[in-house]
C-alpha positions in Angstrom: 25.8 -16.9 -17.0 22.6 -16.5 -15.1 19.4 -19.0 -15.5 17.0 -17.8 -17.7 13.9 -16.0 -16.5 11.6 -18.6 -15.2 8.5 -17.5 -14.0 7.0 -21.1 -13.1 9.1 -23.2 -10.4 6.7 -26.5 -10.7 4.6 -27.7 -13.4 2.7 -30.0 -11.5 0.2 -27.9 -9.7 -2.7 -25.5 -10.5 -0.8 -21.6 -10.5 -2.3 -18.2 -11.5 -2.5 -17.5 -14.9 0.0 -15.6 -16.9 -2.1 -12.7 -16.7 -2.8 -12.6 -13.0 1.3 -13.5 -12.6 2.2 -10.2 -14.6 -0.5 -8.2 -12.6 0.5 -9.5 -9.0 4.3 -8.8 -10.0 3.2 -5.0 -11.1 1.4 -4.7 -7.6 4.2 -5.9 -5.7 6.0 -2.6 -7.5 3.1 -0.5 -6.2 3.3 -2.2 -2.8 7.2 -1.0 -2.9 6.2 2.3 -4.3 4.3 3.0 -2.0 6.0 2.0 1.2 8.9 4.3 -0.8 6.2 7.6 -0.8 5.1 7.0 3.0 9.0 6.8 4.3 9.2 10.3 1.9 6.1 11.8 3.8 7.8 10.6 7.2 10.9 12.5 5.9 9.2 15.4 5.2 7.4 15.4 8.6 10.2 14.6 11.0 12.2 17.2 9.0 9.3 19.6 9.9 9.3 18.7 13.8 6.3 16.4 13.3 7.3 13.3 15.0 4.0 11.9 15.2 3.1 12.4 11.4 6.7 11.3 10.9 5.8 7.6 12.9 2.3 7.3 11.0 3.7 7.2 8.2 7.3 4.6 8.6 3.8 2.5 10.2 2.7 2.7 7.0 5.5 1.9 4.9 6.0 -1.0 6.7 2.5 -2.0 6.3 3.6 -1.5 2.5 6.0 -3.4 2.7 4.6 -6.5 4.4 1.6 -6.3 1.8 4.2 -7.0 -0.7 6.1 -9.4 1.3 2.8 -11.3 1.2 2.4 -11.2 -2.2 6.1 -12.3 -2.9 5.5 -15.2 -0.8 2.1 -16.1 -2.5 3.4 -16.4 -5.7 6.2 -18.5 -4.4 3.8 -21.1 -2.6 2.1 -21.0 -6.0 5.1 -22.5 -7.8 6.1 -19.0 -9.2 9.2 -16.7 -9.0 8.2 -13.3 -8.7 10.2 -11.0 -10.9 10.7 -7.4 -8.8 10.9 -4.0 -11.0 12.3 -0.7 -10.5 10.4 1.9 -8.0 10.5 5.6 -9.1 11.8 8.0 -7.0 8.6 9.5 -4.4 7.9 13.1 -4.6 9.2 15.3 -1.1 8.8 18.3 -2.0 5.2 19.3 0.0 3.8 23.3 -0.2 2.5 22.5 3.5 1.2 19.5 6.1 -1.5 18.9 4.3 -0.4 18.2 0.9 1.1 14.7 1.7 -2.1 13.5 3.5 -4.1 14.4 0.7 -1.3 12.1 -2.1 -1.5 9.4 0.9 -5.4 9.0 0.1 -4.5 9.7 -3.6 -2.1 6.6 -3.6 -4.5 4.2 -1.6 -7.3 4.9 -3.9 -5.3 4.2 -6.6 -4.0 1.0 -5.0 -7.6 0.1 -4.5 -8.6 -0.1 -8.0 -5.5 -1.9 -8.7 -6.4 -4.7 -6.0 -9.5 -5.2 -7.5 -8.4 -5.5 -10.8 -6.3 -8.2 -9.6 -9.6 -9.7 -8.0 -11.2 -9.3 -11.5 -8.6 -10.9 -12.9 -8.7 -14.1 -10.8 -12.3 -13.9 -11.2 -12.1 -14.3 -14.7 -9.0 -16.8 -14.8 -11.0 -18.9 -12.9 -8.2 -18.7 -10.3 -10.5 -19.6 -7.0 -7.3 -19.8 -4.7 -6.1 -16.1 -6.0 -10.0 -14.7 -5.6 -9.7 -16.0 -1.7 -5.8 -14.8 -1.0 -6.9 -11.2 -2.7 -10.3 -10.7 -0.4 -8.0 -9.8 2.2 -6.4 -7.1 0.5 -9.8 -5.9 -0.7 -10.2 -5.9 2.7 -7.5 -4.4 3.9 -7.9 -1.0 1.4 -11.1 -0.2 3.1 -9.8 0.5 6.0 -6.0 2.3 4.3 -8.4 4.3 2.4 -11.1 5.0 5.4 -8.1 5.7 7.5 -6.6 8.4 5.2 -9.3 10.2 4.5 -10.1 10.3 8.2 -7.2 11.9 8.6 -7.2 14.3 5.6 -10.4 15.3 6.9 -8.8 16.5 10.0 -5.4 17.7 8.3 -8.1 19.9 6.1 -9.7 21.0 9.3 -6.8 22.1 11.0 -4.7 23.3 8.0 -3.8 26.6 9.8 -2.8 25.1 13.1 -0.3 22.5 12.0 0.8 21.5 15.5 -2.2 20.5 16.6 -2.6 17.7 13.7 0.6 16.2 14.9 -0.8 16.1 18.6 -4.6 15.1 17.0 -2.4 11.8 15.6 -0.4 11.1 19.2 -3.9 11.1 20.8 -6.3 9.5 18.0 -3.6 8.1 15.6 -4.5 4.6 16.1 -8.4 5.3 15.9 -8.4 7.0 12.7 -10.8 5.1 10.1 -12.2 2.8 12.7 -15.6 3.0 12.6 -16.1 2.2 15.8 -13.9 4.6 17.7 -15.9 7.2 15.9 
């Protein structure tokens, strides 16, 4: 017989509210999710003889997955077992090499508001030590969202001339979204 579910591992220290527990759990599913879209996209692009698309994009899934990693061990250090749900499958099927740039910048926006509804709810939890471990995640979405829409902007740009995207990313990959490369 397994142990029940027990989301609090020690009672003697200030941990995140129920709330903010529930949300940070439903995030780490997004996290997931999305590491599970971006390893579809670099399917669909390595498929397509797009090797450079195709390595953007595992990059990113690992960056996924490490921003859930981080949030797995947060809860933990904050005397709470986190409690990991199912990931639908990703779509990947694409019409053409645009398409998954455009749901890239779709998902990160979406993952934004999420993150700062997680903020919010620290905020009004009261939960000071949540506010500051989430700032860098606020953080962190400017530049996944700045990044993708850089590079949507170019996908758009050069949607008849799909080659020269993949060749735009080997060159200027690791610039997209920084403002100061621009």
């Amino acid at each position: 017989m397994s142990p029940p579910a027990q989301r609090r591992i020690w009672d003697d220290r200030a941990m995140p509210s129920e709330r903010l527990i529930d949300a940070l759990n439903e995030q780490i599913g997004r996290e997931y999710a999305a590491a599970h879209q971006y390893v579809a996209i670099a399917s669909y692009y390595d498929a397509a003889t797009y090797p450079n698309l195709a390595r953007l994009f595992n990059e990113q899934a690992e960056e996924e997955r490490e921003h859930a990693a981080k949030m797995v061990a947060y809860l933990i250090d904050s005397g709470t077992r986190p409690k990991l749900t199912e990931i639908a499958a990703p779509i990947d099927e694409f019409k053409d090499h645009v398409e998954p740039v455009r749901l890239a910048l779709e998902q990160e926006r979406s993952n934004t508001v999420a993150i700062h509804e997680l903020f919010d709810i620290a905020r009004e939890t009261r939960d000071s030590a949540s506010e500051v471990f989430l700032h860098w995640f606020i953080a962190e979405q400017v530049e996944e969202e700045s990044r993708m829409g850089s590079l949507l902007e170019v996908a758009e740009r050069l949607e008849d001339f799909p080659m020269m995207l993949d060749e735009f990313v080997y060159r200027e990959g690791d610039k997209l979204g920084d403002a100061e490369a621009d």
